[in-house]
C-alpha positions in Angstrom: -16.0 23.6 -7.8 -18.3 26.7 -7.7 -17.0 29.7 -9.2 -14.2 31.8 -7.2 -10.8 32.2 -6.6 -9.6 29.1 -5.4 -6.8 28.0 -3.2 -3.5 27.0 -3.7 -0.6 26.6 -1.9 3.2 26.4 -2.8 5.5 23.6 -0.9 9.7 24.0 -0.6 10.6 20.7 -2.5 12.8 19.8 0.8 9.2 19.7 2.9 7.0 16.6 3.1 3.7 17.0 2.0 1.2 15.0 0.2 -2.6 16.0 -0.9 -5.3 14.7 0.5 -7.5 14.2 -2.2 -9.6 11.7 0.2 -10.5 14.9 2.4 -11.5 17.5 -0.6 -14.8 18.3 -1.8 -16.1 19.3 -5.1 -18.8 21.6 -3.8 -16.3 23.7 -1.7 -13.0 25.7 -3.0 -10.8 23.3 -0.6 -7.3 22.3 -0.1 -6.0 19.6 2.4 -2.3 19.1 2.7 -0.7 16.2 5.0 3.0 17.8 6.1 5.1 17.7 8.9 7.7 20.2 10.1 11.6 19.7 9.2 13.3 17.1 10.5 10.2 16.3 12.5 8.5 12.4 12.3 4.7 13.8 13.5 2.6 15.1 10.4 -0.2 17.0 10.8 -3.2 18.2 8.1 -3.4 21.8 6.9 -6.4 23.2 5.1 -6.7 25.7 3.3 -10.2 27.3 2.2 -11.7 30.5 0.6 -15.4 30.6 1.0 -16.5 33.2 -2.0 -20.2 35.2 -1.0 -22.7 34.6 -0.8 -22.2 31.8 1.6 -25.9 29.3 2.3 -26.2 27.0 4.7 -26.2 24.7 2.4 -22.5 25.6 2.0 -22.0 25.6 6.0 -22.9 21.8 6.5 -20.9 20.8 3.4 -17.9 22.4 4.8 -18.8 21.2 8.2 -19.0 18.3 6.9 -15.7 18.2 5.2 -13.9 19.5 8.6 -16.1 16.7 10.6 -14.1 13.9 8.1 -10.7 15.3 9.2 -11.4 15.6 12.5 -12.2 12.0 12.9 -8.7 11.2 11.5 -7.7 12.3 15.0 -4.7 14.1 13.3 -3.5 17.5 14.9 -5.3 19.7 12.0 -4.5 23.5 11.2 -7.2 25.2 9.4 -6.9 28.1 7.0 -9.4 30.2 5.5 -10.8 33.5 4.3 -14.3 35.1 3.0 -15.2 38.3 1.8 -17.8 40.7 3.5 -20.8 41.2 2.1 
């Protein structure tokens, strides 16, 4: 993991969700979480990311990359993110 913030994210014990480990990569400050609303039997993906400057393109493909995996899961997928300005 490269040297940032991170992300994390805080689940109600009464929600399904699981990590996706399968989905996260060590080059990008990543979080994948398979959930699904109350009550509800459809889960979806969430990611979360936080992209720290200065970004490279380098970084781009790898986290094109990572969002090219999920996709091809053909799960509905929710994606979360910030940066900073430079």
């Amino acid at each position: 993991m490269k040297n940032g913030t991170g992300v994390l994210a805080f689940v109600n014990d009464e929600l399904y969700a699981i990590c996706r480990m399968d989905l996260e990569d060590s080059n990008l400050e990543i979080l994948w979480l398979e959930t699904a609303p109350f009550k509800s039997k459809r889960s979806f993906l969430l990611n979360g990311i936080y992209r720290p400057p200065p970004s490279t393109r380098a970084d781009d493909i790898s986290l094109e990359n990572n969002i090219e995996k999920a996709h091809l899961l053909n799960e509905q997928t929710i994606l979360i993110g910030d940066s900073q300005a430079y």
